[in-house]
C-alpha positions in Angstrom: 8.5 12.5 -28.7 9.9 9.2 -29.0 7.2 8.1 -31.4 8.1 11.3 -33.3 11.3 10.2 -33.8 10.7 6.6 -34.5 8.6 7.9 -36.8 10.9 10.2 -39.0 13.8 7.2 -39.0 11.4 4.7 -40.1 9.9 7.1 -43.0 13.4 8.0 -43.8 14.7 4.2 -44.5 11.7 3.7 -46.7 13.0 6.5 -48.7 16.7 5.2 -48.6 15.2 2.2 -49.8 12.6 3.3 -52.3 15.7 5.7 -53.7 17.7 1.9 -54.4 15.1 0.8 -55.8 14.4 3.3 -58.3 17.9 3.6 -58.9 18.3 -0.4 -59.8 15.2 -0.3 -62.2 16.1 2.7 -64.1 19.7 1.3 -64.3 17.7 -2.3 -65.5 19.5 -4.1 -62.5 16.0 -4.7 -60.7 12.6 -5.8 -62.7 9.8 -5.4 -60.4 6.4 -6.2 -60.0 4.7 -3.2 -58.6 5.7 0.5 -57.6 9.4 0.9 -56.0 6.8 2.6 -53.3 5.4 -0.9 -52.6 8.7 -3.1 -53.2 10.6 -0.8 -50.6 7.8 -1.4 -47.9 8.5 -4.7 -48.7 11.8 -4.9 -48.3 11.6 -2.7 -45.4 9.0 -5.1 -43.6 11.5 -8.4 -44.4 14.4 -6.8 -43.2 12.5 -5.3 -39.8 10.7 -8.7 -39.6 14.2 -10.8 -39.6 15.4 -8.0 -37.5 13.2 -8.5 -35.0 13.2 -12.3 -34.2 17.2 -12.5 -34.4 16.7 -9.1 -31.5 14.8 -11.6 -29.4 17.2 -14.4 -29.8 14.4 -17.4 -32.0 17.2 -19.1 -32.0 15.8 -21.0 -35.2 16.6 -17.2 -36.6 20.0 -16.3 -36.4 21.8 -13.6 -37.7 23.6 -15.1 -40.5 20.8 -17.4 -41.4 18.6 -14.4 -41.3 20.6 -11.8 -43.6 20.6 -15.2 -45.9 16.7 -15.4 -45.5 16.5 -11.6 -46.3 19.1 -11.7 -49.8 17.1 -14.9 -50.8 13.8 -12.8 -50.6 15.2 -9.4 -51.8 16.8 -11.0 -54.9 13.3 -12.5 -55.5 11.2 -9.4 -54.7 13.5 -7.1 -57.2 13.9 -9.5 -60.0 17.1 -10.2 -60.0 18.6 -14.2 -60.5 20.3 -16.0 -57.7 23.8 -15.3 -57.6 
């Protein structure tokens, strides 16, 4: 059951995500390389990856350094410049 459940919430952030991601290239915010199926697992995997080592407290991995970490990559991985 639990994995059940895990499983719909993970599916449905890819989606959420996938669904930004479409909406930012066909609006010509986001130029990327690949389908918005691939950049959202991306995404998905940085943010879950940061995610997990502020949860278990690296503390070379905090939270505001990692939400940095994860804009840094995101901007790179959608094709946008740095603010």
């Amino acid at each position: 059951v639990v994995r059940a459940e895990s499983s719909g919430l993970a599916h449905g952030w890819r989606l959420l995500v996938r669904r930004a991601v479409d909406d930012g290239v066909t609006t010509g915010d986001f130029s990327i390389d690949g389908s918005a199926e691939e950049v959202a697992a991306s995404l998905v995997a940085l943010v879950d990856g940061l995610s997990l080592q502020v949860e278990v407290g690296d503390n070379r991995m905090r939270s505001a350094r990692a939400t940095r970490a994860a804009m840094r990559s995101a901007r790179r991985i959608l094709g946008m410049s740095a603010p």
